[in-house]
DSSP file (Angstrom, degrees, kcal/mol; ACC not computed):
  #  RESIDUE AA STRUCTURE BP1 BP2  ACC     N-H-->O    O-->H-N    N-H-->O    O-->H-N    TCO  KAPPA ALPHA  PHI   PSI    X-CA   Y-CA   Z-CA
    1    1 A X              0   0    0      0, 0.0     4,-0.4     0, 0.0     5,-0.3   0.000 360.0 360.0 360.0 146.4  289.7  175.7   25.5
    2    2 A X    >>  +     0   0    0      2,-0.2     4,-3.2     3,-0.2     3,-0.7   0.830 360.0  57.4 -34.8 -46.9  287.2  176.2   23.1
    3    3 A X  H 3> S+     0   0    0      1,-0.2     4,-2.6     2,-0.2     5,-0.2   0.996 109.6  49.8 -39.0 -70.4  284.5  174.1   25.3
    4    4 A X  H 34 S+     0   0    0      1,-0.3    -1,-0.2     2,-0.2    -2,-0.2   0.368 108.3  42.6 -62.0  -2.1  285.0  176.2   27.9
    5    5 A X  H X> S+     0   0    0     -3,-0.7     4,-2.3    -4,-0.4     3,-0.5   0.704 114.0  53.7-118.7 -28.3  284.7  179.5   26.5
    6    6 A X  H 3X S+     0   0    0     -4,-3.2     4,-3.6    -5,-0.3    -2,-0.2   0.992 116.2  45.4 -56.1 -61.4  281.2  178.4   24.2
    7    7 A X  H 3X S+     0   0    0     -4,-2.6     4,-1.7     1,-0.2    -1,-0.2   0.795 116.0  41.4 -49.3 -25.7  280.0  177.3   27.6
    8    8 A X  H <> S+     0   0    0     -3,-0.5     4,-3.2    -5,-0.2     5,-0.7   0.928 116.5  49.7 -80.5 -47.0  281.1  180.6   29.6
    9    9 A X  H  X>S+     0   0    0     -4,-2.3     4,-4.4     2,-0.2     5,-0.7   0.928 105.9  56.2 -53.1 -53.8  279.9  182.6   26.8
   10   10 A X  H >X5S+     0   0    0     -4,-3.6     4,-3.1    -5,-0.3     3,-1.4   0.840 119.0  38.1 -19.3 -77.1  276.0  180.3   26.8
   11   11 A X  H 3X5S+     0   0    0     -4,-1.7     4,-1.9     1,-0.3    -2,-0.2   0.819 111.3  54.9 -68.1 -34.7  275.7  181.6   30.7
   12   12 A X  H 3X5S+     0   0    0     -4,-3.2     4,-2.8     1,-0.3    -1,-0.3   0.875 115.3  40.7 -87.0 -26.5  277.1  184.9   30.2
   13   13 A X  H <X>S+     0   0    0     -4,-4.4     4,-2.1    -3,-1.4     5,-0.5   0.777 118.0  46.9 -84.1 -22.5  274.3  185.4   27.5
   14   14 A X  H  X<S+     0   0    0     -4,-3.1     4,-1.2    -5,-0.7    -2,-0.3   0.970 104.4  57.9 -78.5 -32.9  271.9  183.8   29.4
   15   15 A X  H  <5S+     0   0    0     -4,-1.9     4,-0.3    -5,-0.2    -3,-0.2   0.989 106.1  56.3 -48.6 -90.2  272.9  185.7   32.2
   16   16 A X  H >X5S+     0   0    0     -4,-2.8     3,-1.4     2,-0.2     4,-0.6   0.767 109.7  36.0  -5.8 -75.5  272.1  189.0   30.0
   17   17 A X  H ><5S+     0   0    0     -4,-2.1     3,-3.9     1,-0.3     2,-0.4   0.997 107.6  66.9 -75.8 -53.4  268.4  188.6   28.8
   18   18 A X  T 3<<S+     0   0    0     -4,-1.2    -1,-0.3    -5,-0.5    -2,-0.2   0.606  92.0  63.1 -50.4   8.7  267.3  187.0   32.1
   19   19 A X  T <4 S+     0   0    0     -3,-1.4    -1,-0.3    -2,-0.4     2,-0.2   0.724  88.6 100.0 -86.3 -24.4  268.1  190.4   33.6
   20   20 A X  S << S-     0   0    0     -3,-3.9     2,-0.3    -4,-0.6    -3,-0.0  -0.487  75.6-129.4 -68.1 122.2  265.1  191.9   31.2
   21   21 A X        -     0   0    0     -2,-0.2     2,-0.4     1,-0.1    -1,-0.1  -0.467  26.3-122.9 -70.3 144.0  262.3  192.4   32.6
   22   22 A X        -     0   0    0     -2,-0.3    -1,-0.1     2,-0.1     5,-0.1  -0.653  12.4-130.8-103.0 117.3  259.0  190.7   30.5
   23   23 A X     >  -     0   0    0     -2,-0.4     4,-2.0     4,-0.1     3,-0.4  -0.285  35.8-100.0 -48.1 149.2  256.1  192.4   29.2
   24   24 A X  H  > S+     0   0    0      1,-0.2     4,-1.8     2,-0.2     5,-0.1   0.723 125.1  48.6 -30.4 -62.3  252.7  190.8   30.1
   25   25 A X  H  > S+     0   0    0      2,-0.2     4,-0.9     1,-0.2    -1,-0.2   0.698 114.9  43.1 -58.1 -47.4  252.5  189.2   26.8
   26   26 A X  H  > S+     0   0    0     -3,-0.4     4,-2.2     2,-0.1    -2,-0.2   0.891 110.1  56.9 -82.9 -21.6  256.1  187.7   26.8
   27   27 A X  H  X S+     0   0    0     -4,-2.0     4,-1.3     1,-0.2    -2,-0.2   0.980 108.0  45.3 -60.6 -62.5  255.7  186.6   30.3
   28   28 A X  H  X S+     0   0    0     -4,-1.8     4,-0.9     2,-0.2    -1,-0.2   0.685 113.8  52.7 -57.9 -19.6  252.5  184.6   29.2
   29   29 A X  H >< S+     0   0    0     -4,-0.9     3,-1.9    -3,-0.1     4,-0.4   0.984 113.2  45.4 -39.6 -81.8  254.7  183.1   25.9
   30   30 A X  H 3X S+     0   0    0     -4,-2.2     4,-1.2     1,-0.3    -2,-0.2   0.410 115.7  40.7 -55.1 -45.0  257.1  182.1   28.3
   31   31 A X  H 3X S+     0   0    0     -4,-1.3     4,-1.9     2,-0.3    -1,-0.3   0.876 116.3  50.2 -93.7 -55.4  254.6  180.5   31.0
   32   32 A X  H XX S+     0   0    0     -3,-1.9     4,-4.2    -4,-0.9     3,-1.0   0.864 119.4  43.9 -59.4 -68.6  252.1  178.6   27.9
   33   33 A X  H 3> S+     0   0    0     -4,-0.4     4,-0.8     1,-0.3    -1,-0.3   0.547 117.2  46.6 -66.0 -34.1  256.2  177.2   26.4
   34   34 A X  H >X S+     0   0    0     -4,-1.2     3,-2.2    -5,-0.3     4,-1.6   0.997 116.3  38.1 -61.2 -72.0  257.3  176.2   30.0
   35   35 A X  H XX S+     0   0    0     -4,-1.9     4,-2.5    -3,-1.0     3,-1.5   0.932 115.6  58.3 -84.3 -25.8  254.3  174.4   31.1
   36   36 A X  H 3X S+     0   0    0     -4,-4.2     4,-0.6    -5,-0.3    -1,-0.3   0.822 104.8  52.4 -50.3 -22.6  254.1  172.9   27.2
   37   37 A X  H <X S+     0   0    0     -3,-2.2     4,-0.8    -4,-0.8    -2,-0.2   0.367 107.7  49.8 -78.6 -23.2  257.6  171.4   27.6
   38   38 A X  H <X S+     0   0    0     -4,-1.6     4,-2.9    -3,-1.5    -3,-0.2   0.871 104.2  62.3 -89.7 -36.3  256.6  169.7   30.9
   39   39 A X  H  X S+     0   0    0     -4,-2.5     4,-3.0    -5,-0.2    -2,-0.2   0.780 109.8  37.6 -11.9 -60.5  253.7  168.3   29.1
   40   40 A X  H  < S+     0   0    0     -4,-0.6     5,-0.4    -5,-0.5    -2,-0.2   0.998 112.3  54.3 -92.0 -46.7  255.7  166.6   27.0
   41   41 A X  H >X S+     0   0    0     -4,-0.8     4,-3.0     1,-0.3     3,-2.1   0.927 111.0  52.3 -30.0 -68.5  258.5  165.6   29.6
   42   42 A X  H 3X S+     0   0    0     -4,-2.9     4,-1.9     1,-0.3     3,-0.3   0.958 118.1  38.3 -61.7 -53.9  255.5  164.0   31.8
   43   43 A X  H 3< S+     0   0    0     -4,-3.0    -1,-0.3     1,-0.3    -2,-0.2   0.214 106.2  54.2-117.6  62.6  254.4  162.1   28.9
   44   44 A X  H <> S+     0   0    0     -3,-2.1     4,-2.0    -4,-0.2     5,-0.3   0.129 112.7  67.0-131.1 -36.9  257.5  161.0   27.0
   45   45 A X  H  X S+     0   0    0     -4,-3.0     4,-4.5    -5,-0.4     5,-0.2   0.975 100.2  42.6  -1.5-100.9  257.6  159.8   30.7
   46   46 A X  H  < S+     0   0    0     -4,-1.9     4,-0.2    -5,-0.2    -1,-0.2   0.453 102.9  54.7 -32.3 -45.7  255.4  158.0   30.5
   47   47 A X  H  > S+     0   0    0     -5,-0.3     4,-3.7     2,-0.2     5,-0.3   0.804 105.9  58.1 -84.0 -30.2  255.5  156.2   27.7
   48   48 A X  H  X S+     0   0    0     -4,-2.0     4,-4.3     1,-0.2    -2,-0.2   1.000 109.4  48.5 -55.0 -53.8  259.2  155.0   28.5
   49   49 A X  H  X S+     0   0    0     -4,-4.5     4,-2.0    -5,-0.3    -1,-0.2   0.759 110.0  53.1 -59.8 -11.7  257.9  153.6   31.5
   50   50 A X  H  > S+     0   0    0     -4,-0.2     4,-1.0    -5,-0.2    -1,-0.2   0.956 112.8  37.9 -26.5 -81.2  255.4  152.2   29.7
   51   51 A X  H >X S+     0   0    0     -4,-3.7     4,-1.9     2,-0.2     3,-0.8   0.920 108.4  65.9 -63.8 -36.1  257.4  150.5   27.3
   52   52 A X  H >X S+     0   0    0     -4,-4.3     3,-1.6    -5,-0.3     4,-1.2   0.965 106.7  43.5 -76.6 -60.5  259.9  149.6   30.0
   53   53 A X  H 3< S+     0   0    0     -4,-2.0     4,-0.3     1,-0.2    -1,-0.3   0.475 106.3  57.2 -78.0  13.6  257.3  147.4   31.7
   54   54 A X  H <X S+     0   0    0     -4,-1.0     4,-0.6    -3,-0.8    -1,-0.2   0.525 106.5  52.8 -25.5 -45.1  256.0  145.8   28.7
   55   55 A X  H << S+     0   0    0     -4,-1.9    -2,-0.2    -3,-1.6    -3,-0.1   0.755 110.6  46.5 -50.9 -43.8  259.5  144.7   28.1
   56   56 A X  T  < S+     0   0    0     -4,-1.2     3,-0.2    -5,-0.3     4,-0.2   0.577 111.9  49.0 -95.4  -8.4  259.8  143.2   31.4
   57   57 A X  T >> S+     0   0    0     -4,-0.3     4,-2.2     1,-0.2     3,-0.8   0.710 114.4  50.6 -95.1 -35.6  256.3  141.4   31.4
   58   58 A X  T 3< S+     0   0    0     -4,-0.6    -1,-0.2     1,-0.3    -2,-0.2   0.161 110.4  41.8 -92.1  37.7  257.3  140.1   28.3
   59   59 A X  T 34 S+     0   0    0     -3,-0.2    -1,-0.3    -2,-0.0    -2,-0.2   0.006 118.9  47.1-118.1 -11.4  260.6  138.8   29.2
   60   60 A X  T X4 S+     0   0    0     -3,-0.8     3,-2.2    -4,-0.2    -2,-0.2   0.698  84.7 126.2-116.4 -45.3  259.2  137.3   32.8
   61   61 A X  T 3< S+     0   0    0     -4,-2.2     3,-0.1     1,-0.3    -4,-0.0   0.040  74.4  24.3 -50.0 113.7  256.1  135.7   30.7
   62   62 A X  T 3  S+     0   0    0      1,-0.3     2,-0.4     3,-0.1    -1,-0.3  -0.206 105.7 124.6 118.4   0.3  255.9  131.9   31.5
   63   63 A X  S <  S-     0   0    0     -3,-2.2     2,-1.4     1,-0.1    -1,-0.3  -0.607  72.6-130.8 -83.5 142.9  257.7  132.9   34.7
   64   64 A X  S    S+     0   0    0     -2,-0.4     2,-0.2    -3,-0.1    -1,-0.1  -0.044  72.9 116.3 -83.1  42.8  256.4  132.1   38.2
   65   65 A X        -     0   0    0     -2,-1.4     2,-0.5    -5,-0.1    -3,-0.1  -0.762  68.0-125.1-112.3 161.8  256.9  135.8   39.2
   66   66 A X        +     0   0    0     -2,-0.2    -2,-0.0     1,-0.1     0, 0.0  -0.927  27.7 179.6 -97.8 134.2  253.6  137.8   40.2
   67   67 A X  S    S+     0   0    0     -2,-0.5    -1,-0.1     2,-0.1   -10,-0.0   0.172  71.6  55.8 -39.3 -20.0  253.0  141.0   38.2
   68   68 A X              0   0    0      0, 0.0    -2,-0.0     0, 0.0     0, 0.0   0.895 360.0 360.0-101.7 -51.2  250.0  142.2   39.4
   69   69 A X              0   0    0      0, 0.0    -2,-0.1     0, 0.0     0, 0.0   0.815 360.0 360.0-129.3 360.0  250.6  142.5   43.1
């Protein structure tokens, strides 16, 4: 199928360059764009769960459930 051979082809290129080894310079790209991308993960995170209790105090509000503890 088509699926299947764009997906073998992805790993088989990915496959490739992660066998080159990385100059000092690309390694330290690579490191800043990793740990920037977790950055945002943790707080895009974060904000759902946010929002997701915000929703839920303000759908239980006038209810006789405790929130706090």
């Amino acid at each position: 199928m088509k699926f299947d051979f764009k997906i073998d082809y992805i790993s088989l290129t990915a496959a490739h360059y992660s066998s080159f080894t990385l100059s000092d310079q690309s390694r330290s790209i690579l490191q800043k764009n990793l740990q920037d991308q977790a950055d945002r993960a943790q707080k895009v995170r974060s904000e759902i769960g946010r929002s997701a209790w915000d929703k839920a105090l303000v759908q239980m509000k006038g209810s006789k459930v405790n929130t706090v503890g």
